[in-house]
OpenMM code with the backbone's topology and positions (N, CA, C; nanometers):
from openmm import Vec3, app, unit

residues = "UNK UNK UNK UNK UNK UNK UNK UNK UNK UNK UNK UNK UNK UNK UNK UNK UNK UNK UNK UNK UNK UNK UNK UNK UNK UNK UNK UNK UNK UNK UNK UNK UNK UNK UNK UNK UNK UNK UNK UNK UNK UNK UNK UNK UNK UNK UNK UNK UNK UNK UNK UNK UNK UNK UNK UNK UNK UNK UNK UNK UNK UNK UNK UNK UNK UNK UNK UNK UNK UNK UNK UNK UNK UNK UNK UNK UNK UNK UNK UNK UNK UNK UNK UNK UNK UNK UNK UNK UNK".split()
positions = [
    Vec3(0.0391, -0.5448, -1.5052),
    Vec3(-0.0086, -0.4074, -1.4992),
    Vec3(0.0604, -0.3323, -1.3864),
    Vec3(0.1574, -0.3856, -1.3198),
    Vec3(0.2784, -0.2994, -1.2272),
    Vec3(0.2954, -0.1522, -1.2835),
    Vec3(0.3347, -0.2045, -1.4272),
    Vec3(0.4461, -0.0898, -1.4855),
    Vec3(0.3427, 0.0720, -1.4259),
    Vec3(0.2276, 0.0483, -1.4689),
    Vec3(0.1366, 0.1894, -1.4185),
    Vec3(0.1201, 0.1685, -1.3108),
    Vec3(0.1707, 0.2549, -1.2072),
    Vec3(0.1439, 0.2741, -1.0738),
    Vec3(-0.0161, 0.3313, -1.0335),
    Vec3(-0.0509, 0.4475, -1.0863),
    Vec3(-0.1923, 0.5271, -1.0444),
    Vec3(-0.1459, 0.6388, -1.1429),
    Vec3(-0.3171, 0.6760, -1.1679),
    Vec3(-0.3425, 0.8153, -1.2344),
    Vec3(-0.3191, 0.9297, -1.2009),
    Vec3(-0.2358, 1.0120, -1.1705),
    Vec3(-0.2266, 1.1619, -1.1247),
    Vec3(-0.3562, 1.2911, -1.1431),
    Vec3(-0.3795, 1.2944, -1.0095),
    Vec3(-0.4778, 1.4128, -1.0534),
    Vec3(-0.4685, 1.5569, -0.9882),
    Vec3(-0.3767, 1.6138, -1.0787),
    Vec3(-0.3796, 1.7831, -0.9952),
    Vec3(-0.3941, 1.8432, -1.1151),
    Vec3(-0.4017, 2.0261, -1.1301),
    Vec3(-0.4459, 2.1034, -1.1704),
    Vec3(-0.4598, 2.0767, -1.2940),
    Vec3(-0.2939, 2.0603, -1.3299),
    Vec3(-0.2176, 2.1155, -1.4710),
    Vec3(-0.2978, 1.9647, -1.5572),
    Vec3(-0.3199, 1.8178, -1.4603),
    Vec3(-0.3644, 1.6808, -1.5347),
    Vec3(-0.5315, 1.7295, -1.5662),
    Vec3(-0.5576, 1.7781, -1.5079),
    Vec3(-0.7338, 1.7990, -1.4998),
    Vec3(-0.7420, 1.8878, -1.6097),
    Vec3(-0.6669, 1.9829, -1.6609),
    Vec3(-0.6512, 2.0783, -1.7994),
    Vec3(-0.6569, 2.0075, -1.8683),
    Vec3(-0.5403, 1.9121, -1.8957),
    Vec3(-0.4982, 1.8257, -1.9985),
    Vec3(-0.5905, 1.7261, -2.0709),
    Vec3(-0.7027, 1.7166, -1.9304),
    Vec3(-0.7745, 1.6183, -1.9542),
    Vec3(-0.8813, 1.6507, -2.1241),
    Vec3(-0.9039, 1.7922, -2.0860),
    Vec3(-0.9795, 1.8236, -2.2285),
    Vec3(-0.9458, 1.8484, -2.3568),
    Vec3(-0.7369, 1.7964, -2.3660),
    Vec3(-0.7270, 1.7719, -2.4523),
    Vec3(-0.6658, 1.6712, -2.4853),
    Vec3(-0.7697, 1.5688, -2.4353),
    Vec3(-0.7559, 1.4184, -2.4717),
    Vec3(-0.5978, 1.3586, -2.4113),
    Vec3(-0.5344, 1.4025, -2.2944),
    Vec3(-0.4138, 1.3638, -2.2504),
    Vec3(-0.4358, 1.3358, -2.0987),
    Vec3(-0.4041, 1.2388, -2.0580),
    Vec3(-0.4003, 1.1258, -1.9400),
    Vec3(-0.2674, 1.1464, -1.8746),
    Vec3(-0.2258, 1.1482, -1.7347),
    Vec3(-0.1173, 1.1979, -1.6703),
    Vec3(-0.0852, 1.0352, -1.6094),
    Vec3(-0.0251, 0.9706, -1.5865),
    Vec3(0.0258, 0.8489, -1.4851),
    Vec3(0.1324, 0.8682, -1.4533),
    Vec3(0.1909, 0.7725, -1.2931),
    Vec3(0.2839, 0.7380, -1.2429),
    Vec3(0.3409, 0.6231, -1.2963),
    Vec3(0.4816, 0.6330, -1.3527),
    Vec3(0.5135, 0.4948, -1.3863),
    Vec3(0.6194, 0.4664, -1.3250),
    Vec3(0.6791, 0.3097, -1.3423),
    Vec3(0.7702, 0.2629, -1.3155),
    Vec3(0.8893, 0.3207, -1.3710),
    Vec3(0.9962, 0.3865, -1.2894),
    Vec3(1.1382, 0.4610, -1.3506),
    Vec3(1.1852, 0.3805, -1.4660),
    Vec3(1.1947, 0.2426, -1.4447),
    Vec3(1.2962, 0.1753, -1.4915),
    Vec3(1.2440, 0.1415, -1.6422),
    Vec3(1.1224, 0.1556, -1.6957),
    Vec3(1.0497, 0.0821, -1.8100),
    Vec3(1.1191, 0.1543, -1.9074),
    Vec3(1.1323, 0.1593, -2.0458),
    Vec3(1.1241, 0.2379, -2.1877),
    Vec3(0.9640, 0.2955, -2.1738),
    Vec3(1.0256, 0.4310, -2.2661),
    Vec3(0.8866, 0.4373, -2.3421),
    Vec3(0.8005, 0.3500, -2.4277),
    Vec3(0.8244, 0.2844, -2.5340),
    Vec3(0.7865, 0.1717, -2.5802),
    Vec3(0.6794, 0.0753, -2.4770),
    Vec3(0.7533, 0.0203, -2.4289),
    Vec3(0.6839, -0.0936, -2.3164),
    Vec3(0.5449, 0.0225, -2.1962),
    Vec3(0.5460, 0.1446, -2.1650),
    Vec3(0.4398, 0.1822, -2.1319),
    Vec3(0.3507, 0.1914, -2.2443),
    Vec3(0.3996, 0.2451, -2.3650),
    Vec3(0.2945, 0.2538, -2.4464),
    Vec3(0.1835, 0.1182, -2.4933),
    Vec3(0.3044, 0.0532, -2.5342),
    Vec3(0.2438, -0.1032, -2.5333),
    Vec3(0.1120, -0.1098, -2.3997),
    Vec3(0.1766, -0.1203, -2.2933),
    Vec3(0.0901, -0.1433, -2.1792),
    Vec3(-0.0279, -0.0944, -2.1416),
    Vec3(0.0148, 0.0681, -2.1543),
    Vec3(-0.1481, 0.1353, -2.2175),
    Vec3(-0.2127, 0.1029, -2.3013),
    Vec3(-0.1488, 0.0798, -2.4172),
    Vec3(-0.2828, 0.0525, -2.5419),
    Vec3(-0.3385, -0.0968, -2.5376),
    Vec3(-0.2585, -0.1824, -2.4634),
    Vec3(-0.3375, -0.3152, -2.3817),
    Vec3(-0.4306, -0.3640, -2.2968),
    Vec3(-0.3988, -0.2280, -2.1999),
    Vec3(-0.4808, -0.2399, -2.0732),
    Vec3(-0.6134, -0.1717, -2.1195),
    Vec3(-0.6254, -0.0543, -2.1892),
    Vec3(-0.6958, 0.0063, -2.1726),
    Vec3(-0.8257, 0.0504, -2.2971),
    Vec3(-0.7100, -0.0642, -2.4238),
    Vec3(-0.7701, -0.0325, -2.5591),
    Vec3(-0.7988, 0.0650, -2.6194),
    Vec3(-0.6945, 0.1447, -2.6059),
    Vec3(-0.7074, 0.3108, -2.6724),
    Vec3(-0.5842, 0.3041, -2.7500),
    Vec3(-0.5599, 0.3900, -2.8446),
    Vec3(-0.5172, 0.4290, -2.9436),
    Vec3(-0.3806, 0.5533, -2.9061),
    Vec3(-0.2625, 0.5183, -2.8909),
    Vec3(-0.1846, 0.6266, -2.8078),
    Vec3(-0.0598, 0.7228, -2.9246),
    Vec3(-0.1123, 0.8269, -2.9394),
    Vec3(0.0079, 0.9298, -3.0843),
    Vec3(0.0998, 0.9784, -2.9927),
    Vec3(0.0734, 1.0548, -2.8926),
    Vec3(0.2012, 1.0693, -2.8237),
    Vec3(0.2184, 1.0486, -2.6397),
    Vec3(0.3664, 1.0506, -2.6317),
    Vec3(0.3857, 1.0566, -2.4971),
    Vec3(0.5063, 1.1530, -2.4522),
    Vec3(0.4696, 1.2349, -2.3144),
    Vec3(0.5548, 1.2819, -2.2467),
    Vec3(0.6586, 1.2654, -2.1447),
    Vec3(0.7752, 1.2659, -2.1329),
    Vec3(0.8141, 1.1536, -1.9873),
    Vec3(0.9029, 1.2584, -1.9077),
    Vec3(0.8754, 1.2883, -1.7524),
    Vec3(0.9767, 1.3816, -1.6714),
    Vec3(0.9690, 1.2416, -1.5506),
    Vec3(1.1419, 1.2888, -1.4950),
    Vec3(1.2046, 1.2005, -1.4014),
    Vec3(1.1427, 1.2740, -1.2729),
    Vec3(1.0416, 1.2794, -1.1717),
    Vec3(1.0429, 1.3331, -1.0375),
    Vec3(1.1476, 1.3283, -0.9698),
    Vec3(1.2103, 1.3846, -0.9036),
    Vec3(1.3175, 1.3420, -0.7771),
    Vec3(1.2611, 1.2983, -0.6598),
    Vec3(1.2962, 1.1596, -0.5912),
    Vec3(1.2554, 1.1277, -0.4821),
    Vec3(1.2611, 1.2717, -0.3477),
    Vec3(1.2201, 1.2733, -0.2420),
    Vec3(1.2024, 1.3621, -0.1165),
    Vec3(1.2929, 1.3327, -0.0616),
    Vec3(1.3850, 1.4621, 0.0211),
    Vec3(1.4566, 1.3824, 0.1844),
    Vec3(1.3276, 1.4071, 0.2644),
    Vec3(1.3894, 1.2747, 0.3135),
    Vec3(1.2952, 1.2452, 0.4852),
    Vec3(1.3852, 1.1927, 0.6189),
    Vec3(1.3310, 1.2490, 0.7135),
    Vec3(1.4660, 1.2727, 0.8481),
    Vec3(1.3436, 1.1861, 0.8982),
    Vec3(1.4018, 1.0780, 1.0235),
    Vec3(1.3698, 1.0229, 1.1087),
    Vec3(1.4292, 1.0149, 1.2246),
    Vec3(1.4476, 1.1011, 1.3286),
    Vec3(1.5727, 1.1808, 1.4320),
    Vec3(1.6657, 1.2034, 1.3705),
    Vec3(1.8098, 1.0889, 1.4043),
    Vec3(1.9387, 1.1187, 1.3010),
    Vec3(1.9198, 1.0358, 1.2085),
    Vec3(1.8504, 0.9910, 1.1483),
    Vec3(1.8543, 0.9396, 1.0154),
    Vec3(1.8183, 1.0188, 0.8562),
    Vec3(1.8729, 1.0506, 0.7808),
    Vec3(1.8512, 1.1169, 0.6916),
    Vec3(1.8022, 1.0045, 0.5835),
    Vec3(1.7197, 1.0012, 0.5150),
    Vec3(1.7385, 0.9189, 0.3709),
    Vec3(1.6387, 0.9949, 0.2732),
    Vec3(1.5952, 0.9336, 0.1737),
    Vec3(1.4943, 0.9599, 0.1285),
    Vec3(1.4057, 0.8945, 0.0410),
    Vec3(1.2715, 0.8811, -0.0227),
    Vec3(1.2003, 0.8556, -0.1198),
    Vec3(1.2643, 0.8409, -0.2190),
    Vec3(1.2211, 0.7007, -0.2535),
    Vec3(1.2576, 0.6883, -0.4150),
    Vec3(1.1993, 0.7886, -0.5701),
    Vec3(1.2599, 0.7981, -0.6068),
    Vec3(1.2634, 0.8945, -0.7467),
    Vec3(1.1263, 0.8209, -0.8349),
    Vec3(1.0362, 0.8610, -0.9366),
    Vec3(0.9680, 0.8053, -0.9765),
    Vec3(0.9492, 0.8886, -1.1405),
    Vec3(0.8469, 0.8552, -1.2427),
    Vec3(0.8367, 0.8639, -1.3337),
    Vec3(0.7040, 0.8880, -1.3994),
    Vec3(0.6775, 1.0443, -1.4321),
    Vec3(0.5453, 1.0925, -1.4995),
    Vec3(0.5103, 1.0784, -1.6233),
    Vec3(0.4213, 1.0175, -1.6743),
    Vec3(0.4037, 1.0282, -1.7742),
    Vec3(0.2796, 1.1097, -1.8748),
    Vec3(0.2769, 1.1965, -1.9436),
    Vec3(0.1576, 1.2563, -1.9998),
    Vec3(0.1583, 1.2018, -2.1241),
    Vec3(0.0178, 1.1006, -2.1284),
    Vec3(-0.0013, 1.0536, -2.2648),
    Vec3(-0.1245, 1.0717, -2.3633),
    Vec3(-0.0717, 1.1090, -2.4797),
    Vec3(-0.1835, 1.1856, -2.5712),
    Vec3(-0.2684, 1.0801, -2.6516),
    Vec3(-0.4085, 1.0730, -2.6620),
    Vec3(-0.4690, 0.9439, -2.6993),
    Vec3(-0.5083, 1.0166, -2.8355),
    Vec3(-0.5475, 0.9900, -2.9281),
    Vec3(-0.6078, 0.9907, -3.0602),
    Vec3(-0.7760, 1.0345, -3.0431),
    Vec3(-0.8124, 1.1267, -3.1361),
    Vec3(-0.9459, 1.1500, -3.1591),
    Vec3(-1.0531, 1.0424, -3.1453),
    Vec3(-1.1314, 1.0694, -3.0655),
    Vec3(-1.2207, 0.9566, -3.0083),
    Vec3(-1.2333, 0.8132, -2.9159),
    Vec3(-1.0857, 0.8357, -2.8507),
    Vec3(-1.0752, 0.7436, -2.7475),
    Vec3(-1.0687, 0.7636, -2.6364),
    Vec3(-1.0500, 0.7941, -2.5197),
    Vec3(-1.0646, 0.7925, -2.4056),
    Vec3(-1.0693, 0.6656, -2.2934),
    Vec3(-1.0412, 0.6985, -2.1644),
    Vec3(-1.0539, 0.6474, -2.0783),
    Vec3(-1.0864, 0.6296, -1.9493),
    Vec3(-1.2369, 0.5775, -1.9582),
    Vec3(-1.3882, 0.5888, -1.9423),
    Vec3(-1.3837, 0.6297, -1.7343),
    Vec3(-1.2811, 0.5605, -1.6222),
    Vec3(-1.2761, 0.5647, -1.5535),
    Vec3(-1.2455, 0.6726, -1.5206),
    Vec3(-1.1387, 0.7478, -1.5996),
    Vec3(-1.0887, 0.8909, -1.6066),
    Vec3(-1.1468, 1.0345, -1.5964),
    Vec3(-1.2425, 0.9507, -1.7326),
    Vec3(-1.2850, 1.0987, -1.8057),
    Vec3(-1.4427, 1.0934, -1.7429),
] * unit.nanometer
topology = app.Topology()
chain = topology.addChain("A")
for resn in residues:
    res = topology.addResidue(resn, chain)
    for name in ("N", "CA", "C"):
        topology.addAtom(name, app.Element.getBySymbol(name[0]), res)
């Protein structure tokens, strides 16, 4: 259960929520496929669609050091009429 990092909760996810769509952090590197799988495993819901945007990691300065945050992976996923997920919702 790596591949899902945590649930996202800001404005635009809390909208979504009432129409049956769930926001997560995932692992960059997975397929779509293999989250879906993983959701409908973990959580026993029923999944019709999914959304996927690449975040860009942050720069972060530490005196002269420049680097930054790793890049990560959103996902908005649409569950089917009458399923949900109970911790969520």
């Amino acid at each position: 259960m790596d591949a899902i990092q945590y649930a996202v909760f800001t404005h635009k996810s809390l909208r979504l929520l009432v129409k049956n769509q769930y926001t997560f952090n995932v692992e960059s590197g997975l397929t779509r496929t293999e989250i879906k799988h993983w959701i409908e495993l973990f959580f026993g819901v029923k999944v019709i669609a999914m959304n996927s945007h690449r975040l860009p990691g942050k720069v972060r300065r530490k005196k002269p050091i420049m680097g930054h945050t790793m890049h990560y992976r959103r996902m908005i996923i649409t569950l089917h009429p009458g399923y949900s997920i109970p911790p969520l919702k």
